[in-house]
C-alpha positions in Angstrom: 27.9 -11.6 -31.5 30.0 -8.9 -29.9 28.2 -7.4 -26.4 30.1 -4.5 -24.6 29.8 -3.0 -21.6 30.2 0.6 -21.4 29.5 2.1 -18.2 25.7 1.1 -16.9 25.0 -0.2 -20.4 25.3 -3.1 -22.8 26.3 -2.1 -26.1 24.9 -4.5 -29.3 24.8 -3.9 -32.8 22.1 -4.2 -35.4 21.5 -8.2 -35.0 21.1 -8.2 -31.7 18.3 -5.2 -32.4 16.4 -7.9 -34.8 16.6 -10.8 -32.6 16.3 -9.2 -29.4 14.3 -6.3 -29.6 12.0 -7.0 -32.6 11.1 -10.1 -31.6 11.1 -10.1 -27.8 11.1 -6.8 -26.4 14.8 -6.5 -25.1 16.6 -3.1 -25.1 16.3 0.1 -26.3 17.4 1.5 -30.1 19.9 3.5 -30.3 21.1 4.5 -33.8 19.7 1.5 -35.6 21.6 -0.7 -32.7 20.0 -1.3 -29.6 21.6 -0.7 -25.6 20.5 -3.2 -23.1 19.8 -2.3 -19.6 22.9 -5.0 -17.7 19.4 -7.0 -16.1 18.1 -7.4 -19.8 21.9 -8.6 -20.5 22.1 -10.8 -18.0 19.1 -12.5 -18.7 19.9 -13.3 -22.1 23.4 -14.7 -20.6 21.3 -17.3 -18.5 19.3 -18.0 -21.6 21.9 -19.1 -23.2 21.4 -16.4 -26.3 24.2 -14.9 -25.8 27.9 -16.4 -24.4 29.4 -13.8 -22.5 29.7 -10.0 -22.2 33.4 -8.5 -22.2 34.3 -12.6 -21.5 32.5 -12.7 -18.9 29.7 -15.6 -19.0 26.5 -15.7 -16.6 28.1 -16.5 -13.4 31.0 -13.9 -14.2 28.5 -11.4 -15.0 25.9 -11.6 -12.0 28.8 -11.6 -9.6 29.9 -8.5 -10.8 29.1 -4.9 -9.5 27.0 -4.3 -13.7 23.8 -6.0 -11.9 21.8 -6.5 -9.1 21.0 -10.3 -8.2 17.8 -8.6 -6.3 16.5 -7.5 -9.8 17.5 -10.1 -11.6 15.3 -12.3 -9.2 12.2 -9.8 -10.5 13.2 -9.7 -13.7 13.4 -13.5 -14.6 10.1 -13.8 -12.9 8.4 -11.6 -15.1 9.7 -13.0 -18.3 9.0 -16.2 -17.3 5.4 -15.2 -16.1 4.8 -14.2 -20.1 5.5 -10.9 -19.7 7.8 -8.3 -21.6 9.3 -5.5 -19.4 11.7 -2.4 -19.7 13.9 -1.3 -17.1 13.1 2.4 -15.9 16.3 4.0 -16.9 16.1 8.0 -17.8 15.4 8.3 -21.3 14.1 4.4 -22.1 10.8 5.0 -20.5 7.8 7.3 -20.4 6.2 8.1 -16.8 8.0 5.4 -14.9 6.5 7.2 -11.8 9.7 5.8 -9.8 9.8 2.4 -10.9 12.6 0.1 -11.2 10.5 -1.6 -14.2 7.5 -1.0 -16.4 6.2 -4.2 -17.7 3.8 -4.5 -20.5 0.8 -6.7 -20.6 1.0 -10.1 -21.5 1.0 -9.6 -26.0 2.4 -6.2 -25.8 6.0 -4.7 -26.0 7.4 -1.5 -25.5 6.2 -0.4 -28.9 2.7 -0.6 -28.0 2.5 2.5 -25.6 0.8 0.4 -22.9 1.6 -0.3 -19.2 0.4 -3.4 -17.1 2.4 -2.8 -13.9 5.0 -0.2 -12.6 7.3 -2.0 -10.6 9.2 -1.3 -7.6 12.1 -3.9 -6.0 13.0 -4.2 -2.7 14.8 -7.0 -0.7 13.5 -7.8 2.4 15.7 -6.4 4.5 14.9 -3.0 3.0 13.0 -0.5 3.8 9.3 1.2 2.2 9.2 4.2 2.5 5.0 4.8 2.9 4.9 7.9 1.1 6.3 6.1 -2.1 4.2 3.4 -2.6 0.5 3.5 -4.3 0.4 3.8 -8.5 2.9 0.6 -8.2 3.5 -3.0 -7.8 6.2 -3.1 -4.8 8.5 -6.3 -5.6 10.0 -8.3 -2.6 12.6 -10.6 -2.8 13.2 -12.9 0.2 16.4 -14.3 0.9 15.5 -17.0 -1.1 15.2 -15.4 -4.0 11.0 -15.9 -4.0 9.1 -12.7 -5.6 6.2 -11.4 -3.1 4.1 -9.0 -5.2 2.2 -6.3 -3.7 -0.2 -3.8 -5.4 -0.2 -0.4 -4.0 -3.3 1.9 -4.8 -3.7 5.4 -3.5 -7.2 5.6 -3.5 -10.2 8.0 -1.7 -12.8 6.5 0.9 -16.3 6.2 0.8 -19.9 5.3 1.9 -22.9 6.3 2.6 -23.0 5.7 6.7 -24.3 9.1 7.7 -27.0 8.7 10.0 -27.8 11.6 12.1 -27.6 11.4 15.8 -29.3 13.8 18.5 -27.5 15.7 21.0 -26.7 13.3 24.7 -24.7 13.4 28.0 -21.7 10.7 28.5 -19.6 10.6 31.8 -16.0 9.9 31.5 -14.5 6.9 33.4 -11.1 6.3 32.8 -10.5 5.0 29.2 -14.1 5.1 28.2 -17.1 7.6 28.3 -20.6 5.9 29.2 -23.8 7.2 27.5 -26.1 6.1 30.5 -29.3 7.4 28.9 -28.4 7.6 25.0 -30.8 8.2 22.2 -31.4 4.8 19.8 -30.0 6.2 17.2 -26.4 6.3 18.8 -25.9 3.0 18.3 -28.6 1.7 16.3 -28.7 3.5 13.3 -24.9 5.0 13.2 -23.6 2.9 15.3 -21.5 4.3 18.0 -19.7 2.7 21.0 -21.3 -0.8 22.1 -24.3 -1.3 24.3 -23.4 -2.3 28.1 -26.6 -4.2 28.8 -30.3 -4.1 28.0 -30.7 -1.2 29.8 -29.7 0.5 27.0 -26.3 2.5 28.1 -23.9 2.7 25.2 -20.0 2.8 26.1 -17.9 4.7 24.0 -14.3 4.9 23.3 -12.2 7.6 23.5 -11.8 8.2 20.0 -15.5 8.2 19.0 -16.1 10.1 22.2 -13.9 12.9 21.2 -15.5 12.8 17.9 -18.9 13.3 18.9 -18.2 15.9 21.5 -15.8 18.3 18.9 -19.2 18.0 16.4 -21.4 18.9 19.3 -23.3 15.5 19.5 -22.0 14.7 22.9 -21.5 16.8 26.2 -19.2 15.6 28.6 -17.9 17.3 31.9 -14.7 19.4 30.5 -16.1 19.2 27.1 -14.1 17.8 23.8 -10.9 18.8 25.9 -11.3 16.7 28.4 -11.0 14.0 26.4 -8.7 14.8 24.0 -6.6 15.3 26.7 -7.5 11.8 28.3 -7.2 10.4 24.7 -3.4 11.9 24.9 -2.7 10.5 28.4 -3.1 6.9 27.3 -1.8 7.0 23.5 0.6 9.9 23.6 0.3 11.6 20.0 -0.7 9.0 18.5 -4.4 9.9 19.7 -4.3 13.2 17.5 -3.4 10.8 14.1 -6.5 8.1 15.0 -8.6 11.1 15.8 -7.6 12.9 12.5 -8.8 9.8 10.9 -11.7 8.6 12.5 -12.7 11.8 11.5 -11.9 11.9 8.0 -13.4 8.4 7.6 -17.2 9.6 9.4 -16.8 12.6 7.4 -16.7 10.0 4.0 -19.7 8.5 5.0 -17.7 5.4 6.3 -18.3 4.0 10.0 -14.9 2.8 11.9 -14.6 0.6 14.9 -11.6 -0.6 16.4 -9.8 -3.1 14.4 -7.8 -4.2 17.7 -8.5 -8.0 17.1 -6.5 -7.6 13.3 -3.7 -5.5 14.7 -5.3 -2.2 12.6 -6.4 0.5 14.4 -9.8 0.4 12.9 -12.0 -1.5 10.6 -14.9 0.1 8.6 -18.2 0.1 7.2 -19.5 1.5 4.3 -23.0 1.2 3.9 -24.2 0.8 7.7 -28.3 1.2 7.8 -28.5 -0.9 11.5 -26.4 -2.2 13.9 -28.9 -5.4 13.8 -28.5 -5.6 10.2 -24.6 -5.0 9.7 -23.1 -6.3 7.0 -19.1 -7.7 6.6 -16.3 -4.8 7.3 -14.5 -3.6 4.0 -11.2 -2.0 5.1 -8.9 -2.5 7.8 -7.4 0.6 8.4 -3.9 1.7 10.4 -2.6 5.0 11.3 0.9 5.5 10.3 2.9 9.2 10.1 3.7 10.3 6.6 7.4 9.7 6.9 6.9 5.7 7.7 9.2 3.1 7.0 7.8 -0.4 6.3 9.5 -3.8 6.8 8.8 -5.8 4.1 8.0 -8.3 6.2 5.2 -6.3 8.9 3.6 -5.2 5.5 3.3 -8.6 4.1 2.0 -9.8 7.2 -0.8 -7.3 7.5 -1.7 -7.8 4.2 -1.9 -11.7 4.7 -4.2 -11.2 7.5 -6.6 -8.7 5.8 -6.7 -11.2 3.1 -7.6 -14.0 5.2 -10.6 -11.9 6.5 -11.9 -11.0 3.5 -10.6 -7.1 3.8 -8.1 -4.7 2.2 -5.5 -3.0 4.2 -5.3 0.3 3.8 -2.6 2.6 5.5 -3.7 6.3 6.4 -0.5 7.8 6.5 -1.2 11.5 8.6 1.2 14.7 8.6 1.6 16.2 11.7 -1.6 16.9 13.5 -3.6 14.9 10.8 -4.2 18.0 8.7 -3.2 15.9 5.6 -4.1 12.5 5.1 -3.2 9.9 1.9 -5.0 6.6 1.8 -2.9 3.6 0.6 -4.5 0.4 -0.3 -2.2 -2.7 -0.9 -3.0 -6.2 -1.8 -1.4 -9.0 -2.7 -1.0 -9.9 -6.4 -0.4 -12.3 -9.2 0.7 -10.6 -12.2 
């Protein structure tokens, strides 16, 4: 069987259509005759179904410039998972949605209009950038050629933590404004800040301070500019993003506190009736400007650690000023 190359694709004729398309889901047809994607060619070379390409055999063919060992890592892992998969070349796929693959569930091919996973490949040593990810599966190959898989949801936040507080005084020391004589509900039934003593005073931080006084249920000396401007002193701009989104999270019914202790900036409750009767955090949530670039490795090690404590991670990634805010959840997977 004669395989050509020809620029970024592998030319076959109409026997490598029945044996490798019809049957397993390789290619795409062209003309009765099918093209292969140099990935889909280069797996068939390591197979064994085919002997070389142009004379060039597996090891010729990987070590040239036609294919990338990074996707050939994602690739092979894929098919050998079960799966049938299409690389997402202009023209070969539908809505690839900036994938580098669209893989089909496990019993389906490309000629069954159905999509399991859109896949996106990245080496370690790359780069995400945060705006890109959610609708895919982000594929990370270490140096050892392992696949990390990681499923990347944009998604909306919700609950029903809404409970209404009456107006009170704090006084603001430092880092912190102190609610010396607060109403129970404060931190009782919507749970704001953390109570000092039995006394009763409830200690809020900066964030949630400048929440409350902006929606008029606080009153501090200065007002809500005071501590903005405290809030800007010790984080820098950085206070505007968290604000942003503490107040977009309150605003879905979801109650945050600080997620310090995970390395988020907050983790949150959905459905918060008491602070006596709380029940496990959902989310851990962290605060990122639109135009972030992950390391493969910081975001597999925060989703490791939401895992182990029985959370998602979700990135709120802010525009300037916060006026704009995309929630990205992302999870480990096992295709």
């Amino acid at each position: 069987m004669e395989l050509t190359l020809e620029g970024d694709v592998v030319r076959a004729g109409y026997e490598a259509r029945e044996q490798f398309y019809d049957s397993r889901g390789y290619g795409k047809v062209r003309n009765g005759d099918i093209d292969l994607a140099p990935v889909e060619a280069a797996h068939l070379l390591y197979r064994g179904d085919i002997e070389s390409i142009d004379g060039m055999d597996f090891r010729g063919f990987l070590g040239s410039a036609a294919v990338s060992e990074v996707d050939f890592a994602v690739y092979k892992d894929l098919r050998d998972r079960g799966f049938y998969l299409t690389p997402a070349r202009e023209g070969w796929v539908d809505d690839a949605a900036g994938a580098d693959f669209v893989v089909y569930p496990r019993g389906k091919g490309p000629w069954d209009n159905e999509v399991a996973y859109r896949v996106r490949i990245i080496g370690e040593r790359d780069t995400a950038v945060a705006t890109d990810l959610g609708g895919c599966v982000l594929a990370v190959v270490d140096e050892e050629s392992e696949v990390t898989y990681l499923d990347t949801d944009r998604r909306e936040v919700s609950g029903t933590s809404d409970a209404a507080v009456p107006a009170t005084a704090g006084e603001l020391l430092g880092e912190r404004v102190v609610c010396w004589e607060p109403p129970a509900e404060l931190y009782e039934q919507a749970f704001y800040g953390q109570q000092l003593g039995d006394d009763g005073a409830v200690q809020l931080s900066l964030v949630e301070a400048a929440y409350l006084t902006q929606e008029g249920m606080l009153t501090v000396e200065g007002g809500a500019d005071a501590v903005v401007e405290r809030g800007r002193e010790v984080e820098g701009d950085r206070f505007d993003r968290r604000l942003a989104v503490y107040t977009a999270l309150r605003a879905s019914g979801v109650a945050p506190k600080t997620g310090f202790k995970f390395g988020a900036d907050f983790r949150t409750y959905a459905d918060v009736e008491s602070a006596e009767n709380l029940g496990h955090s959902e989310l851990l949530v962290r605060v990122l400007p639109a135009d972030h670039r992950f390391e493969p490795r910081d975001l597999a090690l925060d989703v490791r650690l939401a895992h182990g404590v029985r959370k998602t991670m979700v990135f709120a990634l802010t525009t300037d000023g916060g006026d704009e805010i995309e929630w990205v959840a992302v999870e480990r997977l096992t295709p």
